[in-house]
TORVEXPA-911924 format. One record per residue (C-alpha): residue number from 1; residue in one letter; x, y, z. Coordinates in nm, 3 decimals. Layout:
<recs>
<rec resi="NUM" resn="a" xx="X" yy="Y" zz="Z"/>
...
</recs>
This chain:
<recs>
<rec resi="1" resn="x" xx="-2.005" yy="15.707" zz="7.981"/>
<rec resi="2" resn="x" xx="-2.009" yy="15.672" zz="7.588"/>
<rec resi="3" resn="x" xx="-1.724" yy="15.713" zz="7.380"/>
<rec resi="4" resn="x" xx="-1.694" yy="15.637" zz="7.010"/>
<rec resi="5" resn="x" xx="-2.034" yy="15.488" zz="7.080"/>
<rec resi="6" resn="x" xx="-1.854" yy="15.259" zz="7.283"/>
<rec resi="7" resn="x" xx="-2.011" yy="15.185" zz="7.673"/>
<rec resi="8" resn="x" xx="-1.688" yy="15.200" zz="7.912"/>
<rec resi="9" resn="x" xx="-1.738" yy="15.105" zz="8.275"/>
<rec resi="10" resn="x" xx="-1.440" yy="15.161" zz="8.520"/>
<rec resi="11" resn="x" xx="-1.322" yy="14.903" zz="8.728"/>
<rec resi="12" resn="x" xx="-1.177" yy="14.995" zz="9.099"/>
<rec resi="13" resn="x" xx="-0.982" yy="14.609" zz="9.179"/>
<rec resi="14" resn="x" xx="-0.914" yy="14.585" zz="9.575"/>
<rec resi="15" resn="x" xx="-0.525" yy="14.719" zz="9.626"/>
<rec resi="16" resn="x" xx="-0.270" yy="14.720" zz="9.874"/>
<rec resi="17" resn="x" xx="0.099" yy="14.684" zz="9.964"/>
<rec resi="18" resn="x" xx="0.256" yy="14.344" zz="9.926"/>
<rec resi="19" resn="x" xx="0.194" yy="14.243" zz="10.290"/>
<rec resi="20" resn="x" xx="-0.153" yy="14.333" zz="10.321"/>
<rec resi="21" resn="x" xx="-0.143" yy="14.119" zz="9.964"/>
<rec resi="22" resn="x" xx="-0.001" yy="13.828" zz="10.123"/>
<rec resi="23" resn="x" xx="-0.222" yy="13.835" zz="10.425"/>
<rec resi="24" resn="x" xx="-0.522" yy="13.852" zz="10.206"/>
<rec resi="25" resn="x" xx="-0.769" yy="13.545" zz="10.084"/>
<rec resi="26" resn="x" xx="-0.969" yy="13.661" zz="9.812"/>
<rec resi="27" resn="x" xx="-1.307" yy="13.480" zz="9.685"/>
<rec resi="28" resn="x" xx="-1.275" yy="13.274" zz="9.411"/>
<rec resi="29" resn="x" xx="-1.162" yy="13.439" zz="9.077"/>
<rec resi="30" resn="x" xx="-1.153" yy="13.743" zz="9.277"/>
<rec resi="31" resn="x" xx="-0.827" yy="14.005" zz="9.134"/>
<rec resi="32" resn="x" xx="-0.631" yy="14.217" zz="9.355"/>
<rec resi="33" resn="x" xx="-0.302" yy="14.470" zz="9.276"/>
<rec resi="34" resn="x" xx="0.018" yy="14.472" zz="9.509"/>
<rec resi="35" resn="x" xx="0.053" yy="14.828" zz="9.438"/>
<rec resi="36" resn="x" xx="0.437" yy="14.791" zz="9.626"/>
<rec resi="37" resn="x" xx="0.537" yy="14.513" zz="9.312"/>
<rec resi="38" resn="x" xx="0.307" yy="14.674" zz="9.037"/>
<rec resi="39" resn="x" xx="0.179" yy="14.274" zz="9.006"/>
<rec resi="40" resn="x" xx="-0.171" yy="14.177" zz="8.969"/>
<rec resi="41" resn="x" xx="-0.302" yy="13.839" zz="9.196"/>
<rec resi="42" resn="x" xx="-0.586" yy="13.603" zz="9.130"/>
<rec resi="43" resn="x" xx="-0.727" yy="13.438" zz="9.431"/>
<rec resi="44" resn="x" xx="-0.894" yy="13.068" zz="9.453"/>
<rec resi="45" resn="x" xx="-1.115" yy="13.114" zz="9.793"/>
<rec resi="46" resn="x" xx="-0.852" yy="12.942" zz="10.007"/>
<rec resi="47" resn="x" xx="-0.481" yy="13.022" zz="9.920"/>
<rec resi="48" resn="x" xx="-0.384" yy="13.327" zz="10.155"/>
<rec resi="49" resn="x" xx="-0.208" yy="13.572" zz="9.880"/>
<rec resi="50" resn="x" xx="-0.361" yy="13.459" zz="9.600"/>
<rec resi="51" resn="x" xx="-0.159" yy="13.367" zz="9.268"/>
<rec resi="52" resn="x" xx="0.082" yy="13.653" zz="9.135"/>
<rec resi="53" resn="x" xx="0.068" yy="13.700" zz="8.706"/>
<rec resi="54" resn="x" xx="0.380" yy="13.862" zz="8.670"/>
<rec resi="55" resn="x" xx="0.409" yy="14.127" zz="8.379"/>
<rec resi="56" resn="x" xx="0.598" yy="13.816" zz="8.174"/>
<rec resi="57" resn="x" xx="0.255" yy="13.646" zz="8.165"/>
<rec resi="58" resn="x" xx="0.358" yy="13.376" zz="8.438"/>
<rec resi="59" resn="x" xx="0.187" yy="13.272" zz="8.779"/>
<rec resi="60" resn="x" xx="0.372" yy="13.186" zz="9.093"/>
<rec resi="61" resn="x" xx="0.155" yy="13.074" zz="9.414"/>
<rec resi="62" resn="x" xx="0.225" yy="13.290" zz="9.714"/>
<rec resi="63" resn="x" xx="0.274" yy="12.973" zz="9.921"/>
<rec resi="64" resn="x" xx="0.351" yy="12.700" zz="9.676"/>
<rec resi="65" resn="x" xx="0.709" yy="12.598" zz="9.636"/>
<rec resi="66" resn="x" xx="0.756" yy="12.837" zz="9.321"/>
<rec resi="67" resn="x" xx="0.713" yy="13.222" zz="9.414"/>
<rec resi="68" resn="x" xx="0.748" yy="13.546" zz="9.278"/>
<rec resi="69" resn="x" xx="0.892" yy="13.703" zz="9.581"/>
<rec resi="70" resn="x" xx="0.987" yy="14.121" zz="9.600"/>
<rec resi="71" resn="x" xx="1.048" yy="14.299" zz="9.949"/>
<rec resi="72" resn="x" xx="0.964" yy="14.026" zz="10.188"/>
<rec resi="73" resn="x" xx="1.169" yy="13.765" zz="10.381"/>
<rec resi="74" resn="x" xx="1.201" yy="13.442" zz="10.220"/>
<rec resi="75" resn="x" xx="1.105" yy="13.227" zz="10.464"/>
<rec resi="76" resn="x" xx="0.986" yy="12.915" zz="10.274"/>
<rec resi="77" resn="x" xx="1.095" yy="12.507" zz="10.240"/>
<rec resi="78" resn="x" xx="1.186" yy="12.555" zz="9.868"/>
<rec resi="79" resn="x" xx="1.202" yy="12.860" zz="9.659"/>
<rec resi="80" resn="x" xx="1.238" yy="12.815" zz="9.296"/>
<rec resi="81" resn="x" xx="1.158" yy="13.153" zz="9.080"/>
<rec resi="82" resn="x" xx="1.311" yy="13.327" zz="8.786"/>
<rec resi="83" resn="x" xx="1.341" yy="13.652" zz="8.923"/>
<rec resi="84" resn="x" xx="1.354" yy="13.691" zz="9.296"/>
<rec resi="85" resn="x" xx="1.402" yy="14.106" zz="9.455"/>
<rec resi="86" resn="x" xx="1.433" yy="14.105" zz="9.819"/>
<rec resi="87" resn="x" xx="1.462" yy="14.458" zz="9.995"/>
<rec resi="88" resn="x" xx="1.441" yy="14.281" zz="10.384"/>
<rec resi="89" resn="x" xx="1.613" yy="13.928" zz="10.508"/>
<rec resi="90" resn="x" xx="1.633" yy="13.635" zz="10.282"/>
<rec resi="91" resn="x" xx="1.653" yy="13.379" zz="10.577"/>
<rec resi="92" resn="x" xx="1.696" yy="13.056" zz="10.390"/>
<rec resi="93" resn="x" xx="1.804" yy="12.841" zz="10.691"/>
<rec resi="94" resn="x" xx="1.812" yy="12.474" zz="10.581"/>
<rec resi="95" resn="x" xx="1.634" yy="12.590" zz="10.211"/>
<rec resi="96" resn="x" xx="1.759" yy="12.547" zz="9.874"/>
<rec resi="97" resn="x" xx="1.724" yy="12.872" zz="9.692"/>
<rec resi="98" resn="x" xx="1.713" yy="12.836" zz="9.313"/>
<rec resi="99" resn="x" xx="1.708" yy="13.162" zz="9.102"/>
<rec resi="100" resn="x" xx="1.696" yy="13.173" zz="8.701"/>
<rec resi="101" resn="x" xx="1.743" yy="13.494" zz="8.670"/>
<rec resi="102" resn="x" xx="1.891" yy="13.717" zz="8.932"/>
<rec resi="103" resn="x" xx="1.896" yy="13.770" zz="9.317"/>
<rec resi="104" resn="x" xx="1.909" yy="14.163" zz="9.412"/>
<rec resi="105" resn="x" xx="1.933" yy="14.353" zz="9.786"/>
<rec resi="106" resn="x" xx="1.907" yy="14.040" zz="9.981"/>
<rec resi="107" resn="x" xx="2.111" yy="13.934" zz="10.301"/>
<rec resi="108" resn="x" xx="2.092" yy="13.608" zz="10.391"/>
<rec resi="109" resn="x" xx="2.113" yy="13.450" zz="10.744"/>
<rec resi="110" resn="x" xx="2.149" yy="13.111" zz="10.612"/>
<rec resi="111" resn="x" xx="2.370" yy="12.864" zz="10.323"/>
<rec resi="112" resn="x" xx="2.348" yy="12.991" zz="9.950"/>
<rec resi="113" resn="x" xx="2.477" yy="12.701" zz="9.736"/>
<rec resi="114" resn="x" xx="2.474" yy="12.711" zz="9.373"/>
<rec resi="115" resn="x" xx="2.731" yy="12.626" zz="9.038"/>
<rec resi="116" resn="x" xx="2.779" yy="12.990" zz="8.964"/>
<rec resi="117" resn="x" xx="2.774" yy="13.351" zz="9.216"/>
<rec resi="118" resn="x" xx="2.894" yy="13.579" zz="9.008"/>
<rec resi="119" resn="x" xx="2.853" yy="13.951" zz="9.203"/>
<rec resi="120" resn="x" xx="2.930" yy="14.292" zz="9.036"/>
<rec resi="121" resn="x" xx="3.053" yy="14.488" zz="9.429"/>
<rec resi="122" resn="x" xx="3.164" yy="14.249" zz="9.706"/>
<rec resi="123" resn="x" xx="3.084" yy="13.896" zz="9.843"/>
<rec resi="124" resn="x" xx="3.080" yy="13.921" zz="10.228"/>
<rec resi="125" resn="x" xx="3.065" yy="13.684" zz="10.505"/>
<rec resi="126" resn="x" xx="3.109" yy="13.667" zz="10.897"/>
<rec resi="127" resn="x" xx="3.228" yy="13.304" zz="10.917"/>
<rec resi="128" resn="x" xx="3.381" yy="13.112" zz="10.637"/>
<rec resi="129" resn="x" xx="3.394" yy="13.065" zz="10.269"/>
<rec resi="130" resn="x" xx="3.431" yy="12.683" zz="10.198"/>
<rec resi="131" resn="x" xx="3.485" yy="12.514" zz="9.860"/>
<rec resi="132" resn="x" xx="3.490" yy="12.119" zz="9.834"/>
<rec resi="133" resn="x" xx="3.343" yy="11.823" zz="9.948"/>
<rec resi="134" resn="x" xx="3.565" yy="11.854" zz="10.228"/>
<rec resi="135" resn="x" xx="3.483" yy="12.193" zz="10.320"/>
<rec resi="136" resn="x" xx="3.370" yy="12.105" zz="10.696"/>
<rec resi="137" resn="x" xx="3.715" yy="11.946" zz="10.755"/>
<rec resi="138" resn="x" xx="3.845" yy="12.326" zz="10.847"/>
<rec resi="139" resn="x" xx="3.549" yy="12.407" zz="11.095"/>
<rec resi="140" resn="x" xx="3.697" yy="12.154" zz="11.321"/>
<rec resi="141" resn="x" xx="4.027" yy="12.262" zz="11.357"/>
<rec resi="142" resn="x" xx="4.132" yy="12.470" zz="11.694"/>
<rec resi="143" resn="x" xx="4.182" yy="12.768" zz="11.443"/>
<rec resi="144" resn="x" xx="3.885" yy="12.748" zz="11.208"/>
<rec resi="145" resn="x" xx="4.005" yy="12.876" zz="10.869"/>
<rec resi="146" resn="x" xx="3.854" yy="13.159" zz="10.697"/>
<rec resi="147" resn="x" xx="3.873" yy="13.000" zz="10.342"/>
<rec resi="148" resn="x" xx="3.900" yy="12.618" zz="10.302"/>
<rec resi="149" resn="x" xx="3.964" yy="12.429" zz="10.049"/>
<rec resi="150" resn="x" xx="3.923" yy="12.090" zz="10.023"/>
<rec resi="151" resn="x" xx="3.814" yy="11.755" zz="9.867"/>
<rec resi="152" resn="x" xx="3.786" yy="11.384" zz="10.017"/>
<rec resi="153" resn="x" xx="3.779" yy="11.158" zz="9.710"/>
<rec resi="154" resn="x" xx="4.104" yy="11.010" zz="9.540"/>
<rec resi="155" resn="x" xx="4.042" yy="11.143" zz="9.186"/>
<rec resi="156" resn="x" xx="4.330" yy="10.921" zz="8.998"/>
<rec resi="157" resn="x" xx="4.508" yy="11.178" zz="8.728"/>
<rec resi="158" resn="x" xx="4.777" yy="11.036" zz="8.465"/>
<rec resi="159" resn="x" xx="4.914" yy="10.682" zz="8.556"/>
<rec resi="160" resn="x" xx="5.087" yy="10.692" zz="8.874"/>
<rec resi="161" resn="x" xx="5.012" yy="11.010" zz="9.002"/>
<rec resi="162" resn="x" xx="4.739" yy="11.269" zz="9.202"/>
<rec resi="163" resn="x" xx="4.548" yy="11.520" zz="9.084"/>
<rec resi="164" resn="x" xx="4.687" yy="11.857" zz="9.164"/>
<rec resi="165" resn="x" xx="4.478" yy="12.044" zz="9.368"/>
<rec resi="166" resn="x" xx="4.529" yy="12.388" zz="9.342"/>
<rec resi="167" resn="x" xx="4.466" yy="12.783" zz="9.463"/>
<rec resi="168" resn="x" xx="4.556" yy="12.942" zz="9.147"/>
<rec resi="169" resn="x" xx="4.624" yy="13.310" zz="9.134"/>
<rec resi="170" resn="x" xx="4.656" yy="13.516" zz="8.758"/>
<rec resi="171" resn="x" xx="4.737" yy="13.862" zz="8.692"/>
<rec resi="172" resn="x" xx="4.719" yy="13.903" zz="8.242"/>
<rec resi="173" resn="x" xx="4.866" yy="14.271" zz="8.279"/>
<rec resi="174" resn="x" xx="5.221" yy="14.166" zz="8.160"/>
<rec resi="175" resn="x" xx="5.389" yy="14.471" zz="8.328"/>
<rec resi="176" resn="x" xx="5.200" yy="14.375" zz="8.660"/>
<rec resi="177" resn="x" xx="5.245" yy="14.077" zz="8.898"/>
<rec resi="178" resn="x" xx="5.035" yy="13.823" zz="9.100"/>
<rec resi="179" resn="x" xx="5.025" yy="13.808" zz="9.494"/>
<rec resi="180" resn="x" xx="4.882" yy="13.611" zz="9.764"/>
<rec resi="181" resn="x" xx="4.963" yy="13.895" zz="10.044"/>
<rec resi="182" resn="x" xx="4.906" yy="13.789" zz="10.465"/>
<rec resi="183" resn="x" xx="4.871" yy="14.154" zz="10.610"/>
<rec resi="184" resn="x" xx="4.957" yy="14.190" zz="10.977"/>
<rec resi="185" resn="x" xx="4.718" yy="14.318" zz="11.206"/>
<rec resi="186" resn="x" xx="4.932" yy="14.643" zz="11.209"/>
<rec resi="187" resn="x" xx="5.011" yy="14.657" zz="10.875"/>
<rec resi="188" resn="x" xx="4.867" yy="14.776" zz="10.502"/>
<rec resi="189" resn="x" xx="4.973" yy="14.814" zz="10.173"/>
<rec resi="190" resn="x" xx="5.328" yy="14.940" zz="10.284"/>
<rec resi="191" resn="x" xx="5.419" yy="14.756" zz="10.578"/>
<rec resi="192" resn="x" xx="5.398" yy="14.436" zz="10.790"/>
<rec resi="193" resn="x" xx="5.302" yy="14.246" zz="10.544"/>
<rec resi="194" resn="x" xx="5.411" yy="13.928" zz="10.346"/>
<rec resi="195" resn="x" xx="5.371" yy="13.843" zz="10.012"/>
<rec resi="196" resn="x" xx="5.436" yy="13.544" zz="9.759"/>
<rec resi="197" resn="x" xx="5.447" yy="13.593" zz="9.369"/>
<rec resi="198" resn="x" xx="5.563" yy="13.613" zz="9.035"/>
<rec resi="199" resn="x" xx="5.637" yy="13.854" zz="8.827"/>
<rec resi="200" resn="x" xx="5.473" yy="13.864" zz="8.489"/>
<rec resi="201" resn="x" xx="5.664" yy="13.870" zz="8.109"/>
<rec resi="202" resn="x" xx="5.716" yy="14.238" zz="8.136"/>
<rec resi="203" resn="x" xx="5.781" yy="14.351" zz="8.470"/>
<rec resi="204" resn="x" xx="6.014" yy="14.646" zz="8.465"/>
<rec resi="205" resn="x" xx="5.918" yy="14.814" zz="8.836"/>
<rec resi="206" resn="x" xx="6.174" yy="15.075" zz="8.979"/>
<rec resi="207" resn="x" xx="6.076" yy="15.009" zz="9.310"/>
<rec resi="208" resn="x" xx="6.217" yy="14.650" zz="9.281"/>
<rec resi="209" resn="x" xx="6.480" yy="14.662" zz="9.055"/>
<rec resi="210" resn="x" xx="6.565" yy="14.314" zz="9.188"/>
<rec resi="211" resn="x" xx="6.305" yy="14.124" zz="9.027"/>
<rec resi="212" resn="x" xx="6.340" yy="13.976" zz="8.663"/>
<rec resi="213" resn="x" xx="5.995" yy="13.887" zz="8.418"/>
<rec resi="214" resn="x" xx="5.886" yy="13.567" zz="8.557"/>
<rec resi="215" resn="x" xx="6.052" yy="13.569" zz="8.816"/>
<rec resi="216" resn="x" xx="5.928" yy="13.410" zz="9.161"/>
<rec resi="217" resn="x" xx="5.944" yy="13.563" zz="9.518"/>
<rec resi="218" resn="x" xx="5.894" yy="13.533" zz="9.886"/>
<rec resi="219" resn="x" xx="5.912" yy="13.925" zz="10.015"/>
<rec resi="220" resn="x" xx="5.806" yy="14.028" zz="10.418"/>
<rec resi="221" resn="x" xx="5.841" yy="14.393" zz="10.558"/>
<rec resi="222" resn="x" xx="5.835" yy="14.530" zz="10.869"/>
<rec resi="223" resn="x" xx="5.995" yy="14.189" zz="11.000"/>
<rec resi="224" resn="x" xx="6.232" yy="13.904" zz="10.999"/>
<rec resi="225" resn="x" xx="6.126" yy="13.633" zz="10.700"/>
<rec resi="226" resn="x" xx="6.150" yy="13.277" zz="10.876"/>
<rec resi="227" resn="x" xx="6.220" yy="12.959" zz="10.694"/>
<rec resi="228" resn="x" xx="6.135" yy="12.686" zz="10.949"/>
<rec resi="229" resn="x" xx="6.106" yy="12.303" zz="10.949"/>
<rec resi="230" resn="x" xx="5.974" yy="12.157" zz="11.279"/>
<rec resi="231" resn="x" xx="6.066" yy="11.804" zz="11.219"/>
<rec resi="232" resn="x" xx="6.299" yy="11.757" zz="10.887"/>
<rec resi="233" resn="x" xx="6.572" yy="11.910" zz="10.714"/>
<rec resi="234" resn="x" xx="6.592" yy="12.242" zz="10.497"/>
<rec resi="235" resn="x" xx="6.699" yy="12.169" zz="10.139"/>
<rec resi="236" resn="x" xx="6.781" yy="12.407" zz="9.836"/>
<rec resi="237" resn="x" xx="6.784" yy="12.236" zz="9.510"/>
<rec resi="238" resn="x" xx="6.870" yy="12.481" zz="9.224"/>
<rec resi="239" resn="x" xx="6.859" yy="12.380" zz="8.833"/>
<rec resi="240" resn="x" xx="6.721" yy="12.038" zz="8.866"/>
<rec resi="241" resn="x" xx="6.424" yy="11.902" zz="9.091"/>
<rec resi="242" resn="x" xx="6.579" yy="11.558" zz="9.266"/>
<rec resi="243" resn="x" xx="6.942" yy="11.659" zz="9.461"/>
<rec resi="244" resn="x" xx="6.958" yy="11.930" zz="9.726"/>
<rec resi="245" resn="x" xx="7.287" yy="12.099" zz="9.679"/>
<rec resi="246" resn="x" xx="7.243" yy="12.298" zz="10.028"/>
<rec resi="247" resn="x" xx="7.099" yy="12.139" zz="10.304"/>
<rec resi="248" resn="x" xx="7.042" yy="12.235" zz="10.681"/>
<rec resi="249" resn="x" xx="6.992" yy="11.938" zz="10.908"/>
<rec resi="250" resn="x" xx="6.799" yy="11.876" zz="11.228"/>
<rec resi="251" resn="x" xx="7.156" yy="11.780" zz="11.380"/>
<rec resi="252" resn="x" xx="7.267" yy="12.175" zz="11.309"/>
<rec resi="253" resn="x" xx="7.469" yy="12.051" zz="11.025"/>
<rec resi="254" resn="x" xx="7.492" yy="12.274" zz="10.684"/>
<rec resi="255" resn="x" xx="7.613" yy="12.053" zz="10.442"/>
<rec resi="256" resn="x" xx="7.694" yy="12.085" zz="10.062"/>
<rec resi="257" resn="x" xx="7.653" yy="11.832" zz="9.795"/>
<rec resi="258" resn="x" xx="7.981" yy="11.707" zz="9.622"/>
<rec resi="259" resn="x" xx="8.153" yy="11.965" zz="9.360"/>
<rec resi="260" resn="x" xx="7.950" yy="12.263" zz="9.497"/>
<rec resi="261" resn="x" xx="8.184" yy="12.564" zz="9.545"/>
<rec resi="262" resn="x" xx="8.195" yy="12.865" zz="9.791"/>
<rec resi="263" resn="x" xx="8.307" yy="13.178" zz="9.594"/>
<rec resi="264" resn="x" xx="8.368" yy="13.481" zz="9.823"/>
<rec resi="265" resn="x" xx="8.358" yy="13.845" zz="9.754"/>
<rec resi="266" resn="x" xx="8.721" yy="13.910" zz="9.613"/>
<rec resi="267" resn="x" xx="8.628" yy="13.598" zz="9.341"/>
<rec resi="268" resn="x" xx="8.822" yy="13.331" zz="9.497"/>
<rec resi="269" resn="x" xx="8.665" yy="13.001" zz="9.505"/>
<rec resi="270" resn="x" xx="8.625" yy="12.726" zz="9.758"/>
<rec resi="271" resn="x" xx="8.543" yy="12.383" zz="9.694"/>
<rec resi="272" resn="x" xx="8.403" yy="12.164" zz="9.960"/>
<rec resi="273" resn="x" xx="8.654" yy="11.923" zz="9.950"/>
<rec resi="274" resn="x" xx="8.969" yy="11.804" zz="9.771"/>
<rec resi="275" resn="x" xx="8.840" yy="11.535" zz="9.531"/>
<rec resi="276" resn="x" xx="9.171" yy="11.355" zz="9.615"/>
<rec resi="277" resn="x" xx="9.080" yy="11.272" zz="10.014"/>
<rec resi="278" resn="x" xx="8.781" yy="11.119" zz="10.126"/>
<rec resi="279" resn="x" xx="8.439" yy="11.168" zz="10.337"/>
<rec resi="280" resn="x" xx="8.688" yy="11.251" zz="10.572"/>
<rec resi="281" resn="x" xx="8.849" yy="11.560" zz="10.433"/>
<rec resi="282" resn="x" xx="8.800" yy="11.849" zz="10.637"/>
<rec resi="283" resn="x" xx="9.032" yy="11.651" zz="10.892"/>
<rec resi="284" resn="x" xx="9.319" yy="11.662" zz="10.721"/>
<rec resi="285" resn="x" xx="9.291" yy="12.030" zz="10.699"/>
<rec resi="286" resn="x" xx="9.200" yy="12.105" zz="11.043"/>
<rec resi="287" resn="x" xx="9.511" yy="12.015" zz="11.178"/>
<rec resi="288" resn="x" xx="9.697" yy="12.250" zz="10.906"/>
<rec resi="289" resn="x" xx="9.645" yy="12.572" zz="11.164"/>
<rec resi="290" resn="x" xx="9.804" yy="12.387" zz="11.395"/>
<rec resi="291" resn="x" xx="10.130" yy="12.304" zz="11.269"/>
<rec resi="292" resn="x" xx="10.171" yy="12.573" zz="11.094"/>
<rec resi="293" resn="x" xx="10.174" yy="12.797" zz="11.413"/>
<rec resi="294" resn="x" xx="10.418" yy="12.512" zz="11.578"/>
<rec resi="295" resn="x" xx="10.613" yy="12.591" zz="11.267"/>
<rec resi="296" resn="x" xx="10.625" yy="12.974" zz="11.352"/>
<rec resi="297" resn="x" xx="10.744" yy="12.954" zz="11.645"/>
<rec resi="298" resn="x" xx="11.002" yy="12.685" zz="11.635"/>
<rec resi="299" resn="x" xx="11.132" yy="12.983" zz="11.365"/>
<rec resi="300" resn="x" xx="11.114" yy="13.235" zz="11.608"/>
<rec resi="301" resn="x" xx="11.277" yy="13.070" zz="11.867"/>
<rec resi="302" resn="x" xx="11.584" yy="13.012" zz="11.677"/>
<rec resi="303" resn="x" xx="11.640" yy="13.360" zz="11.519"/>
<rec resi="304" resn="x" xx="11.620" yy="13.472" zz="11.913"/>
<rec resi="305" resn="x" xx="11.886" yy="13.186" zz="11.950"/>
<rec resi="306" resn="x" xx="12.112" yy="13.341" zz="11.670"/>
<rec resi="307" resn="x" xx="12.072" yy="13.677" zz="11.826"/>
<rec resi="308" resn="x" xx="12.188" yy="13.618" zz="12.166"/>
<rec resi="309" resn="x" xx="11.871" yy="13.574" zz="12.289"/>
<rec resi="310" resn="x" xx="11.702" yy="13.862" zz="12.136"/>
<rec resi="311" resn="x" xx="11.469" yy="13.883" zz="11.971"/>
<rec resi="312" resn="x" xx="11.094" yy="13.770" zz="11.853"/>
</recs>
């Protein structure tokens, strides 16, 4: 054929689908197109697959440690590429999987670790979702958890204390509110659940007109909320963070710190204690009752006496 004076000869290259690519070894300098990946290969006599030239004008062995990879399981020791597309299994096992670029429609049956998963639907999981050094810590327990956190070195913060370490919840919409909700098997967004939060600078909800901006909450429905401590005391401090004003004792004793009041419902208030007696207050008014009904009815017995024996 002659065009423009110009001799053009058409070239037919060997094609396929990736697999019948990969299963390929093509003689040396030999071409071939993966018609599946619109990629062209150049084979070396002896590497099954060839070598892929991607449309970015790099070459990734089929079998070396760096591969351009599209619609096939991932299968090898070490996979390092800058864009990987996997339509089947990514089955990673004991591998270290490091993309550039970005990982698309893969499912893997074995450990992704990297700095940074970022994922624009949903990151799901069957077993656990660990974070720390620690992580393996909560596989042990009789109830694995779900989501561990943990760490196992003593990271020293300002002089003398820890280092916080922290699940940290925020919600920026001022009028809304952050939650860390525990849903009962039963329950859903309206019931039989339990939920801990704050509410942001300004929360003005109708549904609970209780709640203040900023302020904090413990909230359950569809059941009782239970404060327990197994082995110690329950302690309410309010307005400063050292002295429990109310406390609950293992020995079934409610006690109240010194110069804490009782105020009832008609306003009238109660101290604990007149400041005048001791420790041992409360028995010199628990023997008031007493003699004040011994009183009553010495009284009564003598206006029956001055009536001629009747009477009260």
């Amino acid at each position: 054929m002659t065009v423009a004076n110009v001799n053009v000869t058409k070239v037919l290259l060997k094609r396929g689908n990736t697999v019948q690519n990969n299963n390929y070894t093509g003689v040396n300098g030999e071409l071939t197109i993966d018609t599946q990946a619109a990629t062209l290969r150049i084979h070396n006599g002896s590497t099954a697959g060839g070598t892929v030239i991607n449309a970015a004008g790099g070459s990734y062995s089929n079998t070396n440690t760096a591969a351009y990879l599209t619609s096939q399981n991932i299968t090898s020791a070490n996979i390092g590429a800058f864009q990987i597309f996997a339509n089947a299994n990514a089955a990673t096992q004991a591998v270290s999987l490091n993309s550039k670029a970005n990982l698309s429609g893969a499912v893997f049956t074995g450990n992704i670790q990297a700095n940074n998963i970022q994922a624009s639907n949903k990151i799901e999981t069957e077993t656990f979702i660990r974070v720390g050094p620690a992580h393996d810590q909560g596989e042990t327990w009789a109830n694995p958890a779900a989501l561990f956190f943990g760490n196992t070195a003593i990271n020293s913060g300002p002089v003398g204390y820890g280092r916080y370490y922290q699940i940290n919840l925020q919600n920026v919409d001022p009028l809304g509110s952050g939650d860390i909700v525990v849903t009962a098997d039963d329950g859903n967004d309206a019931s039989h659940y339990m939920s801990m939060g704050i509410n942001n600078t300004a929360w003005n909800d109708p549904y609970y007109p209780m709640g203040l901006p900023n302020d904090g909450y413990l909230f359950v429905t569809g059941g009782n909320l239970q404060i327990v401590s197994d082995t110690h005391d329950i302690e309410f401090l309010v307005g400063n963070i050292a002295n429990p004003q109310l406390k609950l004792t293992q020995a079934n004793v409610f006690t109240l710190a010194p110069n804490v009041s009782v105020q009832f419902g008609d306003n009238s208030i109660q101290t604990t204690a007149y400041t005048g007696f001791t420790a041992n207050s409360a028995n010199w008014a628990n023997p008031a009752p007493t003699t004040l009904n011994a009183a009553i009815d010495r009284l009564a017995a003598l206006v029956k006496t001055l009536n001629g024996g009747v009477g009260a």
